[in-house]
C-alpha positions as CSV (number, residue, x, y, z in Angstrom):
1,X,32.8,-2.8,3.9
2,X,34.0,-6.2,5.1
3,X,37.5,-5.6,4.3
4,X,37.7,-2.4,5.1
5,X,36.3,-2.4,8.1
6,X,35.4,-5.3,8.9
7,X,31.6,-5.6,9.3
8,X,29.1,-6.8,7.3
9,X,26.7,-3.8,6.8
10,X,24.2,-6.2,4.6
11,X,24.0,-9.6,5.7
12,X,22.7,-12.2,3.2
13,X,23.0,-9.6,0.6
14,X,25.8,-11.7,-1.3
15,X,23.8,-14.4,-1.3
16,X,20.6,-12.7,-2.6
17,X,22.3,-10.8,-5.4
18,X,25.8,-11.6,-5.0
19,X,28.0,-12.5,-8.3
20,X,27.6,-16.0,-9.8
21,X,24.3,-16.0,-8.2
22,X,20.9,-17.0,-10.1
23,X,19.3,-14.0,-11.2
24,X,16.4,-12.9,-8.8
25,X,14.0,-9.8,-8.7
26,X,14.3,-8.5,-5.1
27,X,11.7,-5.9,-3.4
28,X,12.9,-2.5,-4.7
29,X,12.2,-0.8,-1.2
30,X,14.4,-3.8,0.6
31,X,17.6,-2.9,-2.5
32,X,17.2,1.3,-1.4
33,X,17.3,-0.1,2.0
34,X,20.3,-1.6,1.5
35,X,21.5,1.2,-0.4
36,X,21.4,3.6,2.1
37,X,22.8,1.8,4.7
38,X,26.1,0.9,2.6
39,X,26.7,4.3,1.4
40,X,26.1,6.1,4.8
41,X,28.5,3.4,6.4
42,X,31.1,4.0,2.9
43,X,30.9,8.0,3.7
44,X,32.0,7.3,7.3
45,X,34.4,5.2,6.2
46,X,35.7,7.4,3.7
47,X,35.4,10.6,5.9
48,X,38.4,8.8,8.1
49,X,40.5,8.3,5.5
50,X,44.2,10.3,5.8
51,X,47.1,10.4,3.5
52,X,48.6,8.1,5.9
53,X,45.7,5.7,5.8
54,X,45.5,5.9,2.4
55,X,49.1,4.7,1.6
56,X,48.7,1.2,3.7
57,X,47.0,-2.0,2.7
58,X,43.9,-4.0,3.4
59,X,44.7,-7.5,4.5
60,X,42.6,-9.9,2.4
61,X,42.4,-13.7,3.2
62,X,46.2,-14.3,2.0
63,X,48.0,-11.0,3.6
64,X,48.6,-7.2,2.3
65,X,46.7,-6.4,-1.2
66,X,49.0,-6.0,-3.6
67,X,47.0,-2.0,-4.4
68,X,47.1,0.6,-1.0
69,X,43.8,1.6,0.8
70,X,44.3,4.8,-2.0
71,X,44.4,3.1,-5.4
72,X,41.8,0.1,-4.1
C-alpha cells in the first residue's frame, strides 16, 4: 500500500509483526482488523488498475522498480 499508493493503511503494523521482528502473539480481533482494512484499500487499488497502469513502474526509494505495476 505504501508504494503503491502511498499511504499507510496500518500504522505500527511493521513494527508489531513486521519481518525481522521478535515473534509476538497479537489480539486476533486487532490482526482481522487489520485485515480488512488492507484488503478493502488493495481491491480499490486494484479496481483502478488499466493496461496502461499496469505497464509503468512504482518508484521505490532509489527510482523506477526494475518489475512494472503488472508483474510486481
Amino acid at each position: 500500500m505504501r508504494l503503491a499508493q502511498h499511504k499507510d493503511i496500518a500504522p505500527g503494523l511493521n513494527d508489531l509483526v513486521g519481518y525481522g521482528r521478535p515473534a509476538s502473539t497479537p489480539s486476533l480481533d486487532e490482526m482481522w482488523s487489520v485485515w480488512h482494512k488492507v484488503t478493502a484499500a488493495a481491491d480499490d487499488y486494484l479496481d483502478t488498475l488499466t493496461p496502461e497502469i499496469m505497464a509503468t513502474h512504482l518508484l521505490g526509494g532509489r527510482g523506477p522498480m526494475d518489475e512494472n505495476v503488472g508483474t510486481t
